[in-house]
GUMARVO-19519 format. One line per field, with one value per residue (C-alpha): residue number from 0; x, y, z. Coordinates in Angstrom, 2 decimals. Example, Ala and Ser with C-alpha at 12.3 -4.5 7.8 and 13.67 -1.06 7.14 Angstrom:
REM GUMARVO-19519
seq	(0_1)
u	(12.30_13.67)
v	(-4.50_-1.06)
w	(7.80_7.14)
END
This chain:
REM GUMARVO-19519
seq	(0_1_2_3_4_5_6_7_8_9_10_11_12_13_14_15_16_17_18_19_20_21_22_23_24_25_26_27_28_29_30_31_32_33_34_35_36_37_38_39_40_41_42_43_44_45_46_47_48_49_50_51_52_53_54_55_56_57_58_59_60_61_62_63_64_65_66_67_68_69_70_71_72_73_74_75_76_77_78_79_80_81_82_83_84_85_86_87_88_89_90_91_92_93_94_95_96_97_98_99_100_101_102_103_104_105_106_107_108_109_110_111_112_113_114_115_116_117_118_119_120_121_122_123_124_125_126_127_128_129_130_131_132_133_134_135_136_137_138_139_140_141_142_143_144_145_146_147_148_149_150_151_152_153_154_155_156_157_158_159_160_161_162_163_164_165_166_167_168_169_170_171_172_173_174_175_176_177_178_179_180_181_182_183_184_185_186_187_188_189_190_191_192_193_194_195_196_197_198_199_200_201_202_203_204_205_206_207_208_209_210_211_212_213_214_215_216_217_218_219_220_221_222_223_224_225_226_227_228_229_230_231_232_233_234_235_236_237_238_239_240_241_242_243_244_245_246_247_248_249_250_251_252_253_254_255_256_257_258_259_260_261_262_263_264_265_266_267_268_269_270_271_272_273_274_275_276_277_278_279_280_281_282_283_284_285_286_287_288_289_290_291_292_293_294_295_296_297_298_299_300_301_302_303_304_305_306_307_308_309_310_311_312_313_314_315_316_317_318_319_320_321_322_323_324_325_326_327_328_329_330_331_332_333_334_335_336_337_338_339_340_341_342_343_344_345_346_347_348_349_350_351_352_353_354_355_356_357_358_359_360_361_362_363_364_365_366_367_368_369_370_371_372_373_374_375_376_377_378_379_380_381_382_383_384_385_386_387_388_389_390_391_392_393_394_395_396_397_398_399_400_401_402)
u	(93.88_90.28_88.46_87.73_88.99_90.02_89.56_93.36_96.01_98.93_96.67_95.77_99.40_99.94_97.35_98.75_102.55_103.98_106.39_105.63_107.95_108.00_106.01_103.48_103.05_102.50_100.01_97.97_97.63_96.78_94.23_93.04_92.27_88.98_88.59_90.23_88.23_90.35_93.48_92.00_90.48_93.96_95.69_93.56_93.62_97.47_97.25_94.49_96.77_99.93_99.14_95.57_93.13_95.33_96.29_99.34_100.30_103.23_102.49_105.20_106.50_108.06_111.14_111.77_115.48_116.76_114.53_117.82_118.37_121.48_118.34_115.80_112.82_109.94_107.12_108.81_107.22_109.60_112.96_113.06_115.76_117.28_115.12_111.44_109.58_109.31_112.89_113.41_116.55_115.85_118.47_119.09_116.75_113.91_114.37_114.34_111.68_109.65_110.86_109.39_106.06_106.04_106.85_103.53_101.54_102.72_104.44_106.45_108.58_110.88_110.81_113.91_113.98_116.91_116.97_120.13_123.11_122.15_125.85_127.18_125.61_124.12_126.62_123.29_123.36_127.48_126.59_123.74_125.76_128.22_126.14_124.60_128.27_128.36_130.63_127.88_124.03_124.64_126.29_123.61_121.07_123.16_122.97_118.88_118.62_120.24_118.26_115.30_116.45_116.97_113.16_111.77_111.25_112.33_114.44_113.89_115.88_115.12_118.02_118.29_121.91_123.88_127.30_127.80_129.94_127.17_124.20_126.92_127.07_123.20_122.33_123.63_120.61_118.13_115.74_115.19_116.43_114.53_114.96_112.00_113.22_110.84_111.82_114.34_113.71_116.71_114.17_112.84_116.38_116.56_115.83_112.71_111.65_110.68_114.31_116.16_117.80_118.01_121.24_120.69_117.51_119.95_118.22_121.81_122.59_119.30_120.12_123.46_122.00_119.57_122.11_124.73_121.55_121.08_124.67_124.91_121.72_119.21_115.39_114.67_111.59_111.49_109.20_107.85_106.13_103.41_101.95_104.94_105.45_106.56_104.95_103.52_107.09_108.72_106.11_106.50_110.69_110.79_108.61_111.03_114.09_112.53_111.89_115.71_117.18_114.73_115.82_119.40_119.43_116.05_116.01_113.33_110.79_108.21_107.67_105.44_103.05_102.84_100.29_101.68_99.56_100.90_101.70_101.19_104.56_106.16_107.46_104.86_102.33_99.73_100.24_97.40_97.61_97.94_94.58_93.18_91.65_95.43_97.00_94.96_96.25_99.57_98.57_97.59_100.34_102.67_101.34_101.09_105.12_105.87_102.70_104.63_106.09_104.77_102.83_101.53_99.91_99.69_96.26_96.54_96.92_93.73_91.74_88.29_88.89_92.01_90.33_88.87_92.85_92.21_90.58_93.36_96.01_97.93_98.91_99.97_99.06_102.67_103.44_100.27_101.34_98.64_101.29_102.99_102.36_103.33_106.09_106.72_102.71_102.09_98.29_97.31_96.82_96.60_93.62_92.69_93.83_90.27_88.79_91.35_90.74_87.09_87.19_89.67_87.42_84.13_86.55_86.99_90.55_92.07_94.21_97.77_100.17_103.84_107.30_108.71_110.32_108.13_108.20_109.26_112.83_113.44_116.38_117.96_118.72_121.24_120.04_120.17_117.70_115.46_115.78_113.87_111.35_110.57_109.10_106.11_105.92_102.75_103.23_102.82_105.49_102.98_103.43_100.99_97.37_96.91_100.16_99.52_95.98_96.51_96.58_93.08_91.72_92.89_91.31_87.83_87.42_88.27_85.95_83.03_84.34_83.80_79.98)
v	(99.79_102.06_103.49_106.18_109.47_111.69_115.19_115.11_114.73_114.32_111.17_109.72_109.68_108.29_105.43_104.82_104.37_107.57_108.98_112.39_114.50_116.38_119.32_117.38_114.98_118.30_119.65_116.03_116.91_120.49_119.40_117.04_119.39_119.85_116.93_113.60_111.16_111.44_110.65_107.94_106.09_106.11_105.05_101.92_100.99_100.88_99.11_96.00_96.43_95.07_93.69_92.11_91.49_90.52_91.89_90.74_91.22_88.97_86.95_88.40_88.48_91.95_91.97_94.89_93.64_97.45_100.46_102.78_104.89_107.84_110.47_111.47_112.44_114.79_112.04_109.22_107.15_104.21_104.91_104.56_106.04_103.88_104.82_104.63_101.23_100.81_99.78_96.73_94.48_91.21_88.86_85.47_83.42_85.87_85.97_82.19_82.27_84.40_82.52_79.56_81.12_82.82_79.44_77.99_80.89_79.89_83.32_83.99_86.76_87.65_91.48_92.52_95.94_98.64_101.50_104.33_102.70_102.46_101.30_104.81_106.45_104.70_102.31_100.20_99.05_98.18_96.34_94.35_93.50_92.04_90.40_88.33_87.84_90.29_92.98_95.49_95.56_94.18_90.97_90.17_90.94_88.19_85.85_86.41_86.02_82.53_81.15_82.10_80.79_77.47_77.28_78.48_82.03_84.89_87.54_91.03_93.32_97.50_98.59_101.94_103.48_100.11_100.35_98.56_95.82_95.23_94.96_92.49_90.50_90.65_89.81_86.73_85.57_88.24_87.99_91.36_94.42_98.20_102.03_104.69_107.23_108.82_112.24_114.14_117.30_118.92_121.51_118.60_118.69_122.55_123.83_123.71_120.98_116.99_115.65_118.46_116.39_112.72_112.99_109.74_110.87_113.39_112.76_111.84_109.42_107.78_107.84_106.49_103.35_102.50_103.33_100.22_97.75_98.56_97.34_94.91_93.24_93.56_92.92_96.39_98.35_101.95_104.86_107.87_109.46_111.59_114.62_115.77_119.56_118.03_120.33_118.70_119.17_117.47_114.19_114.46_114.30_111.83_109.16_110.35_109.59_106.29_105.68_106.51_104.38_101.65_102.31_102.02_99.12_97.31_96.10_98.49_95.46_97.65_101.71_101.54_105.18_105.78_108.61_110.64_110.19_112.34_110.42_112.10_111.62_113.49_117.02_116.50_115.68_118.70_118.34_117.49_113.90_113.07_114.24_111.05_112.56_113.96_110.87_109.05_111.74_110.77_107.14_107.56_109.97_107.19_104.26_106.79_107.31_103.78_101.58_98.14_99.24_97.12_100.14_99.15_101.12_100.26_99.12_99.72_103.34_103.84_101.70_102.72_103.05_100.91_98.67_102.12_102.82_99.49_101.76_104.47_101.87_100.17_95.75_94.98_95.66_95.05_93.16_92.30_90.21_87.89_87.83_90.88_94.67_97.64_99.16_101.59_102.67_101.37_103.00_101.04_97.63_95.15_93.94_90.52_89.07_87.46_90.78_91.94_89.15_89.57_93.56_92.71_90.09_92.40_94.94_92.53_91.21_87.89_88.38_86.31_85.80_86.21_86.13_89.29_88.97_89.48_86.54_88.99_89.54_85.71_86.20_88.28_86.09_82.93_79.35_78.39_81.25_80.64_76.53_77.37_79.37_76.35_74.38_76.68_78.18_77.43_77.32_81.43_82.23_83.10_81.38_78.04_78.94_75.64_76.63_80.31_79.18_76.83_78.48_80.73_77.39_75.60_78.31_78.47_74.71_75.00_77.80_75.31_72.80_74.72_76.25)
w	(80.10_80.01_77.57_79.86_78.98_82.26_82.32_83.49_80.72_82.94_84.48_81.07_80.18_83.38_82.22_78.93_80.78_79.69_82.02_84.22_85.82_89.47_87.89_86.69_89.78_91.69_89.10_89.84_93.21_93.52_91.25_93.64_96.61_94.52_93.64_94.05_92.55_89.26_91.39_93.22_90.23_88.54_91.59_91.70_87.83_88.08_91.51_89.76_86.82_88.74_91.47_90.57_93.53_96.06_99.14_101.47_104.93_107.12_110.09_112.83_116.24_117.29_119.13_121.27_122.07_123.10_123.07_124.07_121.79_121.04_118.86_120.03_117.29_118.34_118.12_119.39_122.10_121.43_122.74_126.73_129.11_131.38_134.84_132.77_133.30_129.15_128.97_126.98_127.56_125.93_127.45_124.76_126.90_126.27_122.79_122.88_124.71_122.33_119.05_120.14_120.96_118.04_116.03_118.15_116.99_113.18_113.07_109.74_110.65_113.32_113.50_115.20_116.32_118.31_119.64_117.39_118.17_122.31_123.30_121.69_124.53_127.58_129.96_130.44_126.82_127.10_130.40_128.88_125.98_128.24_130.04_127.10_125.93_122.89_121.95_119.97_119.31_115.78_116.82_119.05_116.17_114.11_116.97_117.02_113.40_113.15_116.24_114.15_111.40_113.49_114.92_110.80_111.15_108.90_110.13_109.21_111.26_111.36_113.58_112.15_110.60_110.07_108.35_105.25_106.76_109.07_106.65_104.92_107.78_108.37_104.73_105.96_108.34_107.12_104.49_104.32_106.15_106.76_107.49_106.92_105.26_106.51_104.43_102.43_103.45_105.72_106.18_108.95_110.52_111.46_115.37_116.19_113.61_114.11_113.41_115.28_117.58_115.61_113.50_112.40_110.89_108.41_104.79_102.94_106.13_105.20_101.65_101.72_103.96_101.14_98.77_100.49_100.71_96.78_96.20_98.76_96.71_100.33_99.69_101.34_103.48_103.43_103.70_104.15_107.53_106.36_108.23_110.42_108.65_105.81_102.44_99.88_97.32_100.28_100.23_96.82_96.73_98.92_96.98_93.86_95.80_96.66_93.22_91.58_94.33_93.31_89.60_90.23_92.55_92.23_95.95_97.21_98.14_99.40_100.40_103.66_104.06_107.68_108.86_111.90_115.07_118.34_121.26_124.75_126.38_123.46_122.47_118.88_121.71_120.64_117.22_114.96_113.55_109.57_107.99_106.32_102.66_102.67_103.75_101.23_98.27_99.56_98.72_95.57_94.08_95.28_93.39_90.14_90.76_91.19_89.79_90.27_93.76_97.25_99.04_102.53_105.23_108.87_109.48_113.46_112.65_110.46_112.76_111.96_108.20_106.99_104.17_102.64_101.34_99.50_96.85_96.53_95.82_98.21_97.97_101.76_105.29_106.31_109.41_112.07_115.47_117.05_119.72_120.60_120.53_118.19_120.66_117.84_118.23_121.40_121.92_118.72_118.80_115.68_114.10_114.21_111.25_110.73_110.93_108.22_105.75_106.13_105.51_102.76_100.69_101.33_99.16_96.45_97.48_98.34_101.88_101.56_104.02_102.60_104.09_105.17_101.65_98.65_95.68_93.32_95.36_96.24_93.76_95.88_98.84_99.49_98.28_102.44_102.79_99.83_100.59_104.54_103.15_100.64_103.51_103.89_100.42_98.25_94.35_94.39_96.94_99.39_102.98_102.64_103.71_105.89_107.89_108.88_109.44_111.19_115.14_114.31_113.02_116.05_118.07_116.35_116.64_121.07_121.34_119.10_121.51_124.83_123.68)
END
């Protein structure tokens, strides 16, 4: 793949597709803390070697349908309580509502996102559910997903610790499904630590969800949240945890990287956010444990230095709304997704717009599914240039008209 010869054996074997163990992955990155430019090099020869010069992202509309939640995680600004003026209750004629904006804004993806299991706990949540004429949160997610199915968008539903009937059930309308990890440290659980007091954050509770989308065949989106306390052996055992589940099941679609940033209404609200040349390292040590693997970042959280993490490995931006907010990261907004492809082709990379299922996992899904996303597929499995284009175009040619 180079002639180059690194000073690093581990990373040479690395570049001639020998295997490396935990030890050795550890040994690449205390090395690093001198100097990283070894690391990062690699990181991008395997990322050009399998995923060439493109770079993805997917065209969505986020649905806040229920921001109740039963946890309650340390730096969590999403979940609302019932009396705060955050609370989101989508009723069906919002969600309608949206959908067909969304379709008007040539959206591809219909982001549904809960709150823990909000009927569990809160009397609000039951009473909303009966008001809309559903008996739990998940059936109403099923009745979202096959409206936006109806109006050509792509359900991909994050509703945290789903049983395995109801991922079944999902699988159905979804094209893909998602849960962060986040980390498999139960260090993280203990008093006094970020996931104290969000059971459904318990590692093996995480695990065992990815472990029922592996056999339940579900195009999946995990991850890892990076600077939270974790050490670097706990980073490091979480990306290998990622990696065996991907091994055994080959659903994991993509592993997003998502760099802590402390949000002021929070118990984490004085703690320091994710230090970027570590974040970065983080990057990089993932691609080198899984060089074929999807590996996004958020771009709204790096927003004065995203496109730099183009040269440390990563493929995809993930989701970006010209529509609605990040209610998960509410204080950072998306970039335009002009700005993106520009900062992405001054880096040397071609910006694509896919489904919020990669072409790679197509397989995995029914023939109904695969048959809608036909429609605005190009011969690459990418979503059709002229059609997610199309609204910025439309835009660009009323502002000509109005100078």
């Amino acid at each position: 793949m180079t002639n180059l010869v690194l000073k690093s054996e581990i990373l040479n074997s690395v570049l001639e597709n020998k295997s490396i163990n935990r030890e050795d992955i550890i040994d690449i990155y205390e090395k690093s803390i001198k100097n990283s430019n070894e690391l990062f090099f690699t990181a991008q020869k395997l990322r050009i070697k399998n995923k060439k010069n493109t770079v993805t992202f997917s065209k969505k509309a986020f649905f806040n349908i229920i921001n109740l939640c039963k946890d309650t995680c340390s730096y969590c600004t999403y979940k609302s309580e019932p009396e705060e003026e955050k609370i989101s209750l989508m009723s069906k004629k919002q969600i309608k509502e949206l959908l067909q904006l969304a379709k008007k804004y040539t959206c591809v993806e219909a982001l549904f996102v809960t709150g823990e299991q909000p009927e569990k706990k809160y009397s609000e949540a039951r009473n909303w559910l009966k008001e809309n004429g559903f008996k739990s949160t998940v059936e109403y997610l099923i009745h979202s997903s096959e409206e936006a199915l109806e109006l050509g968008l792509f359900p991909h539903t994050n509703a945290g610790n789903l049983n395995y009937d109801e991922m079944k059930e999902l699988k159905k309308t979804n094209v893909s499904m998602g849960i962060m990890l986040e980390n498999v440290s139960e260090r993280l659980t203990k008093k006094g630590m970020p996931h104290y007091l969000a059971a459904s954050k318990k590692p093996q509770t995480r695990l065992k969800i990815l472990e029922n989308s592996g056999k339940l065949g579900i195009p999946m989106t995990t991850g890892i949240l990076v600077g939270i306390g974790e050490t670097i052996e706990e980073i490091i055992d979480s990306i290998l945890a990622i990696k065996e589940l991907h091994k055994k099941y080959g659903n994991i679609q993509e592993v997003i990287l998502q760099n802590f940033q402390p949000k002021p209404d929070t118990i984490m609200k004085d703690s320091p956010s994710a230090n970027e040349e570590y974040f970065k390292k983080i990057v990089a040590l993932s691609r080198i444990v899984m060089p074929e693997m999807n590996i996004q970042i958020p771009p709204n959280l790096s927003p004065r230095s995203y496109q730099s993490f183009l040269e440390v490995g990563i493929n995809d931006w993930g989701g970006i709304s010209p529509l609605t907010p990040d209610f998960v990261n509410p204080e950072f907004s998306w970039p335009e997704i002009s700005k993106v492809e520009d900062y992405s082709k001054k880096a040397g990379f071609d910006l694509k717009c896919r489904f919020p299922i990669y072409p790679e996992f197509f397989s995995f899904i029914s023939k109904k599914l695969r048959d809608k996303i036909a429609v605005i597929q190009n011969e690459d499995g990418y979503v059709k240039e002229e059609y997610w284009k199309w609204q910025s175009t439309l835009t660009h040619y009323l502002e000509m008209q109005i100078q």
